[in-house]
N, C-alpha and C positions, 0 to 999 in steps of 0.2 A: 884440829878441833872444829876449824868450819867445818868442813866436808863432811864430817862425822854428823854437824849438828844439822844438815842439809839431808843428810840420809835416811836421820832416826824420823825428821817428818815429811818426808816423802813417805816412809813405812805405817807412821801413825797417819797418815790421809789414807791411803790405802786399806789399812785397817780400820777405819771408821765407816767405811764404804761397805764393807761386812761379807756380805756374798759377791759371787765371780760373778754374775749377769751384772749388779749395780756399777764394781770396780771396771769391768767393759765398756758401761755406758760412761761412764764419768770420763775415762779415757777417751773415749769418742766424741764427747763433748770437748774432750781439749785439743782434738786434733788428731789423733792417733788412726790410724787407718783401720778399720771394721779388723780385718781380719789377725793385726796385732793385739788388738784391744780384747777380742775372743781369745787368743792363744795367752793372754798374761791372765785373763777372769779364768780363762776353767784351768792353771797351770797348778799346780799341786805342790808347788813350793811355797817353802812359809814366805812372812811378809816383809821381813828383813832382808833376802833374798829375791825374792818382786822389786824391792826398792831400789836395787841397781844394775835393772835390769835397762837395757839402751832405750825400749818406747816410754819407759817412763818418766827415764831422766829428762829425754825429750817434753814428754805431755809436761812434768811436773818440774823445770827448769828452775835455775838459782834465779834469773827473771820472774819469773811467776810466784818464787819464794818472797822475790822483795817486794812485785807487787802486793804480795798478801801481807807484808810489811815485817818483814825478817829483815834484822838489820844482817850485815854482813861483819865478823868478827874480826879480819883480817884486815880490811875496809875501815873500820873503825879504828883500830891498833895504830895503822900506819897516819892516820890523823892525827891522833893524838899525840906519837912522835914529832910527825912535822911541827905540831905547836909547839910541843916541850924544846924541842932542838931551835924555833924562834925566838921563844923566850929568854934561851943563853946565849944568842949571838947579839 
């Protein structure tokens, strides 16, 4: 369920970015070397498909998910275990 929910907004950032020159630039602004960042803006696949693609998961990292303030679902579970499971010992 993370990974799925780390996916769907990698694709909705992508897709807010609109056209392939902005998605390029934005890329480029996160690091992404000029001439990946051109081959993922003018690629012709939808954007679900962009979104797991290797320079994006790069630009658009589970790091840069949290820094944009994405809790982690997995992260959080196992928290909340380790409490539940101090409270019965």
């Amino acid at each position: 369920m993370d990974a799925w929910t780390r996916r769907r907004l990698r694709c909705f950032r992508l897709k807010q970015r609109k056209g392939g020159k902005s998605v390029a630039e934005f890329l480029r602004r996160l690091g992404i070397p000029p001439y990946e960042a051109a081959r993922i803006g003018s690629s012709g696949k939808g954007w679900w498909r962009l979104s797991n693609s290797p320079p994006v998961k790069r630009a658009l990292s589970n790091e840069w998910l949290s820094i944009q303030g994405l809790v982690s679902l997995a992260l959080k579970y196992a928290e909340m275990r380790t409490k539940e499971t101090a409270v019965y010992v």
